[in-house]
N, C-alpha and C positions, 0 to 999 in steps of 0.2 A: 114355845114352838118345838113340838118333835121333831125327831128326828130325817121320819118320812115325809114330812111335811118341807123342811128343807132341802130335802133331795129333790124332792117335785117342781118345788119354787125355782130353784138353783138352774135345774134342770129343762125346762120351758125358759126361762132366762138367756141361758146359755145358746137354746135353741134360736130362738128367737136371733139374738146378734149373729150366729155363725151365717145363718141361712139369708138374712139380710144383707152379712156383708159379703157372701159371696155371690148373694143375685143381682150386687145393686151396678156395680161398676168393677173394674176392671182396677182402682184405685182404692176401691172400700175393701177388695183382694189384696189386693196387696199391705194394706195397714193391717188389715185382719191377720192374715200369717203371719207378719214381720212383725208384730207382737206379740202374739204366741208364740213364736220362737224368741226372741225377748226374754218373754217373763218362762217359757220353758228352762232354757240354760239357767237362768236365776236359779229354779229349782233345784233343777240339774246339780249346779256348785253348793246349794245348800245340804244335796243328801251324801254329797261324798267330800266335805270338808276336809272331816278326820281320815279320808284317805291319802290327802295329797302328804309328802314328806318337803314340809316347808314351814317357815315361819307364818304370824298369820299375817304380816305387810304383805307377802308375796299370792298365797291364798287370794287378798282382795284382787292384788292386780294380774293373777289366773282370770277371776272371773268378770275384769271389766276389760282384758284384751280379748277374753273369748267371748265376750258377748259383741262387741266389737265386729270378731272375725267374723261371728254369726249373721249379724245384720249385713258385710258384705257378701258374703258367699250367696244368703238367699237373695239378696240384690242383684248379683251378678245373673243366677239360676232364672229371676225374675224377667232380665232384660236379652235375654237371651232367647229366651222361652217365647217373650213377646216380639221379637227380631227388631228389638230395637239396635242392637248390638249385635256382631258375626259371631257367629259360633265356633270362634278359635278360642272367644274370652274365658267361657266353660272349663278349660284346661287350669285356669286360676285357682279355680277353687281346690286343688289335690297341694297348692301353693300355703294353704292358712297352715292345713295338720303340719307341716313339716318346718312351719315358720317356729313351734312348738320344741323342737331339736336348738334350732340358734339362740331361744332365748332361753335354754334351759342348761347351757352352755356360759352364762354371766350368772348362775341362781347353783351357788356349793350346796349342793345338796347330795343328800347322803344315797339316795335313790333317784337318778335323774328319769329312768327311765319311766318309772311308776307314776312320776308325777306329766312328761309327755302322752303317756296312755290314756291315762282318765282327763285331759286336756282336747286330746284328739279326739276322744271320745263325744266327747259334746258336740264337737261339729259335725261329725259321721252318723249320729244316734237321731241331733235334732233337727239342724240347720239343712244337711243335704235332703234328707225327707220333705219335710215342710216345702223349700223352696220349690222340689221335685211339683207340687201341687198347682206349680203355675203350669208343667208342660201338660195339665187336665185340662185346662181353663184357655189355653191359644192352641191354634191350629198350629200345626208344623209350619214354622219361619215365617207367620203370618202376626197379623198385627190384629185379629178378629180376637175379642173377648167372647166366650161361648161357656155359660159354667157348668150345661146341663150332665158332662161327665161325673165332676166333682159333687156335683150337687146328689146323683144319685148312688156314688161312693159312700158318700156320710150315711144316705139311708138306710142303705145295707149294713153298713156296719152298726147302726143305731139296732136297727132289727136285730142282726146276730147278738150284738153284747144284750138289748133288753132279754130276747126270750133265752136266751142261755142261760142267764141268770135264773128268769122265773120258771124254765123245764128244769132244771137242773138243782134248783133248789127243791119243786115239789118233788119231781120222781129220780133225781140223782141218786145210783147207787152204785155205779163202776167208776171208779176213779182215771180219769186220764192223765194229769202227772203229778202223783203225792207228793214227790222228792219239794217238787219247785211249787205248786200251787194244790194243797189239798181239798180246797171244797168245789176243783173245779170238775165236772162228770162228764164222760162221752154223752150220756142222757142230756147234758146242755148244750153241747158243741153240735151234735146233729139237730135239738128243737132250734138251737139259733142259726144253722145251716136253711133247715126247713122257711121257715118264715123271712130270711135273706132271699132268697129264690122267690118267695110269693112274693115280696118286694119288687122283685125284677119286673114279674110280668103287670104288677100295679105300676109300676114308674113307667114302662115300657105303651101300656095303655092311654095313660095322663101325658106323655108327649106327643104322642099321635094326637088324640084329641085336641091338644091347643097348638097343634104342627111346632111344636120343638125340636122334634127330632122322628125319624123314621128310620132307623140303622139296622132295626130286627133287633127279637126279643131276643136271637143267641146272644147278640154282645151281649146287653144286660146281664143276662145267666152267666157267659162268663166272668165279667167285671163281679156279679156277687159270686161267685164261686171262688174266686180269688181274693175275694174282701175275706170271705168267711174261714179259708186257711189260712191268709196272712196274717190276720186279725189275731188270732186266736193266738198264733205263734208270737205276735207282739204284745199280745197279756202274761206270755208266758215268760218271753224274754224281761217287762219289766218286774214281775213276781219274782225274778229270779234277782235283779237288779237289787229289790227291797229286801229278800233272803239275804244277801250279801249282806245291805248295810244294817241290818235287824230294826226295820219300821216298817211300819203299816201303810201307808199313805207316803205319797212323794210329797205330800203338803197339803194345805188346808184354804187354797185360796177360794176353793167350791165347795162353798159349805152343802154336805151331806155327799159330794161326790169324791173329797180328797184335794187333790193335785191336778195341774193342768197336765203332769205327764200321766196320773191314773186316766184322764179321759181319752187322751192321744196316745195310749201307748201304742194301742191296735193298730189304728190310722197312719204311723208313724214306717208303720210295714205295710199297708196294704196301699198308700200313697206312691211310692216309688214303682210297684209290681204292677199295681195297675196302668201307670203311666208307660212303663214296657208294653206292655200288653198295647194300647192305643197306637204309638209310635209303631209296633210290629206290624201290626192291622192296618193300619193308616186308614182308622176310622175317623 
């Protein structure tokens, strides 16, 4: 099996479960994220091992307290978001990163601080995004599951990353940032801009017609216009990520696509921004 071949398969797969389990319940949301963020941080601790200054007992129990922290923090984000819980809990979660200071204070190490950063990091990079995705998916302080936000986020971002890729491979020839990511071209970021936007007013059409939603096609445009910047800046943030640790791939658990964080880097930025955006509008 090629290698296109696996991308496509992987890739219709992948679709497949994302879209199911964020249409199906409110529960199938919740296992869905709270697993990818899971096996995210997994990754996460596997590409910056060699960065932590620590032996390697301490390395493992880095990555089973932070994955730990991870599962409650988007817990918390989760139950708050669905008002199951007041929204004093919310304040907890700024409580994990710095629980990272206490126990880095019983661990002699030669660099404490280096190993609290990339520690912290994990829960700011993956856990608070991720959970951010449940305030897509409930009304403000209500208990209504509704995915039709989310669901048309991923679209757009699907759009932007597919045709960026394939505008920007055939007619790419201005570079947008050598330094951090060289084969990426303004020639891709505007055809995936362009077809994010056609996105809108298809998704915008398909809820009207099966009354999902009637909010006006502006939000959409802007929800993808904000997919399409954020997006793009969280390819770039993670390309700079793998710059750093010199690999290609954050992992290989999709085959032909990488990592679960190459898929979610974008989403990881345009997840929180757009959930601003919502909450401000009080759409």
């Amino acid at each position: 099996m090629n290698e296109l071949t696996k991308r496509i398969i992987t890739g219709i797969l992948f679709v497949i479960i994302l879209i199911g389990g964020v249409m199906w319940n409110e529960y199938s949301f919740m296992l869905l994220f709270g697993l990818l963020t899971i096996l995210s941080i997994n990754e996460y601790y596997n590409i910056t091992h060699d960065k932590f200054i620590a032996v390697e007992d301490w390395k493992t129990l880095y990555k089973f307290l932070s994955t730990i922290f991870g599962i409650v923090v988007f817990a918390i984000i989760f139950l708050v978001s669905s008002g199951k819980i007041p929204l004093i809990y919310l304040s907890l979660v700024a409580a994990f990163p710095l629980c990272w200071f206490v126990i880095e204070m019983y661990h002699e190490s030669e660099a404490p601080f280096t190993n609290v950063s990339y520690n912290s990091m994990a829960l700011f990079y993956i856990a608070v995004p991720f959970g951010a995705a449940s305030f897509l998916v409930f009304k403000q302080g209500g208990d209504i599951y509704d995915y039709k936000y989310l669901l048309a986020i991923l679209f757009f971002a699907w759009a932007n990353d597919s045709f960026a890729y394939l505008i920007g491979r055939t007619f790419g020839k201005h570079k947008l940032f050598p330094r951090i990511s060289p084969k990426k071209t303004w020639e891709g970021v505007f055809g995936g801009a362009f077809f994010s936007l056609i996105f809108a007013f298809l998704i915008n059409y398909l809820y009207l017609y099966y009354n999902i939603s009637d909010i006006g096609v502006l939000h959409y445009l802007a929800l993808s216009a904000i997919t399409v910047v954020t997006s793009t800046y969280g390819d770039l943030a993670e390309s700079m990520i793998k710059r750093n640790m010199n690999i290609k791939d954050s992992g290989h658990a999709l085959p032909g696509h990488g990592g679960f964080l190459d898929r979610f880097d974008g989403l990881i930025f345009s997840i929180p921004a757009c959930s601003l955006y919502i909450i401000a509008t009080g759409i």
